[in-house]
Steps between C-alpha positions, in 0.01 A plus 500: 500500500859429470657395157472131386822323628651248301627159630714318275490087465685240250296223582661168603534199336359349774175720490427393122232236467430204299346767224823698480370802700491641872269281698207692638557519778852625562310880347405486845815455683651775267221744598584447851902586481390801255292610780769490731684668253292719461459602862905570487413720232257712650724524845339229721683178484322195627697452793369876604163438460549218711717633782187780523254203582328480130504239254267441218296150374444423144126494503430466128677465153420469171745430193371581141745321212550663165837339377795281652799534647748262453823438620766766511280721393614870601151538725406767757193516726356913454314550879272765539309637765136437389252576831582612852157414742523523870615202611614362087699563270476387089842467306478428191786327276610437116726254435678607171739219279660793294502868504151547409289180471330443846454100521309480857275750700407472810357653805537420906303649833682506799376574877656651711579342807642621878754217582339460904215383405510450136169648413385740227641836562477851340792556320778690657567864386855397374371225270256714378736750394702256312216337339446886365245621769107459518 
């Protein structure tokens, strides 16, 4: 499996909620641009996977709180490479709000689909490889 890659986020003021922390939901929005971070990491950008007729579909998450993060806060979302199936693929993300102290875990499956028909597909070799092989 390839090395956990590290996206960095300050969170916005306008992400903050009533309670002084990240609304829940915006962990999932920065999963999704660390994945697509991630896949410029690992040598497949988004817009490659596409132009070879894949994309992928969220088709589960979960989000696990320990702590907060608040505004400002020098955050970064760790993603890691947790499962590779035949047709899905598990990554699996911290959300740290300082050097050490993870705040938010969480996990998402994604399918695999061929852009023609958009139905489930196995995935293709070069995603494989940069997901760290089977």
């Amino acid at each position: 499996m390839p090395e956990a890659f590290a996206f960095p986020v300050v969170p916005r003021y306008a992400e903050i909620d009533q309670q002084g922390v990240v609304f829940n939901g915006h962990y999932l929005t920065w999963f999704d641009e660390a994945f697509t971070g991630f896949l410029d990491h690992v040598g497949l950008p988004y817009p490659q996977l596409i132009a070879a007729g894949y994309d992928v579909m969220v088709v589960h998450s979960e989000l696990d709180y320990g702590g907060s993060v608040r505004w400002r806060d020098d955050a970064r979302v760790e993603v890691t490479c947790e499962r590779q199936g035949t047709t899905s693929f598990t990554l699996g993300f911290a959300v740290y709000r300082s050097a050490e102290e993870v705040a938010v875990t969480g996990r998402n499956v994604y399918v695999v689909l061929a852009t023609d028909t958009w139905t489930k597909t196995p995935i293709p070799e070069p995603l494989a490889a940069a997901l760290g092989g089977r």
